[in-house]
C-alpha positions in Angstrom: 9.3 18.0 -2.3 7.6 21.2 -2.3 4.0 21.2 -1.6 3.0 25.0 -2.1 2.7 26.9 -5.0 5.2 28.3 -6.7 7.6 25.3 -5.9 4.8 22.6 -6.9 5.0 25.0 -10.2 9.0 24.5 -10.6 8.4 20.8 -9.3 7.0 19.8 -12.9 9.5 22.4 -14.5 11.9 19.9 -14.5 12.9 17.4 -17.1 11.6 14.3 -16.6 15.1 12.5 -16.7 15.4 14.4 -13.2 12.0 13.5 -11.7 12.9 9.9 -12.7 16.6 10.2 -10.9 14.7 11.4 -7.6 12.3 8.6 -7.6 15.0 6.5 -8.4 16.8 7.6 -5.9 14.3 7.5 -2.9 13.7 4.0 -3.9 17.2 2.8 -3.7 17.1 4.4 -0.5 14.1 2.6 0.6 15.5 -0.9 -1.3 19.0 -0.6 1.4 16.8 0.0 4.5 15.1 -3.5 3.6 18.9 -4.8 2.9 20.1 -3.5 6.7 16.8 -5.0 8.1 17.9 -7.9 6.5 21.1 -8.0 7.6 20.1 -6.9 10.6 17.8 -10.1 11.2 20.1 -12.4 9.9 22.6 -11.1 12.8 20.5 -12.0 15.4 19.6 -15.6 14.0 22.8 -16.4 13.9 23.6 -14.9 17.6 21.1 -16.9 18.3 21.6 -20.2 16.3 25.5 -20.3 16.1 26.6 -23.3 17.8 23.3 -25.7 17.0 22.9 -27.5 14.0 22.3 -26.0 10.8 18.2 -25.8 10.2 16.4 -23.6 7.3 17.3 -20.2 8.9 21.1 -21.2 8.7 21.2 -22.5 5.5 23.6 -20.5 3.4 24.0 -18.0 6.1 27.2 -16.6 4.2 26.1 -16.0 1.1 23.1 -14.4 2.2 25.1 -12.0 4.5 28.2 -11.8 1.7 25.1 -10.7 -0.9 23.6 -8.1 1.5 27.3 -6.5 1.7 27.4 -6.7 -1.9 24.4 -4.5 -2.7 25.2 -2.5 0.1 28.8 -2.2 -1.1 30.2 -3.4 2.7 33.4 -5.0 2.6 32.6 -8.3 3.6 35.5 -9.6 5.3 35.6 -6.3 7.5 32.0 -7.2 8.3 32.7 -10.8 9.4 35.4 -9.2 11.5 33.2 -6.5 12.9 30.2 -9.0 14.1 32.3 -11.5 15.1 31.0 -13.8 12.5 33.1 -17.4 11.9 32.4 -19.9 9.2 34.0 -23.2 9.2 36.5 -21.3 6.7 37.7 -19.0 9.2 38.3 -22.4 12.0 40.2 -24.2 9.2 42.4 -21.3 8.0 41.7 -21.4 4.4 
């Protein structure tokens, strides 16, 4: 964003519709770095936690990873693959 005059002047030239998009924009940009963090800390419970008992950390593991690939749009399958993650889906075969 410009900070000096004549850009600060065609800053608030613009349509709001456009202003809106940017700040839109940023914030969705902000909103996917807490979505990798999150995916990011959920990687290392379960590197850490894999073969104990499921606890409160584990609990819906999956879906919480499979919804973080959603809004990131990450295939999630191709994920699991990636980080070597295995549900008892993927021991079964089904």
């Amino acid at each position: 964003m410009c900070t000096s005059g004549d850009g600060f002047a065609a800053t608030w030239q613009l349509p709001v519709a456009d202003i809106w998009g940017r700040v839109m924009a940023c914030m969705d940009r902000v909103h996917r770095v807490k979505i990798v963090s999150e995916l990011f800390d959920l990687l290392n419970v379960y590197s850490f936690k894999r073969d104990q008992p499921i606890d409160e950390d584990t609990a819906n593991f999956f879906e919480k990873v499979k919804h973080c690939c959603d809004l990131l749009e990450l295939d999630y399958d191709a994920f699991k693959k990636e980080f070597g993650l295995m549900d008892s889906q993927d021991f079964s075969g089904k």
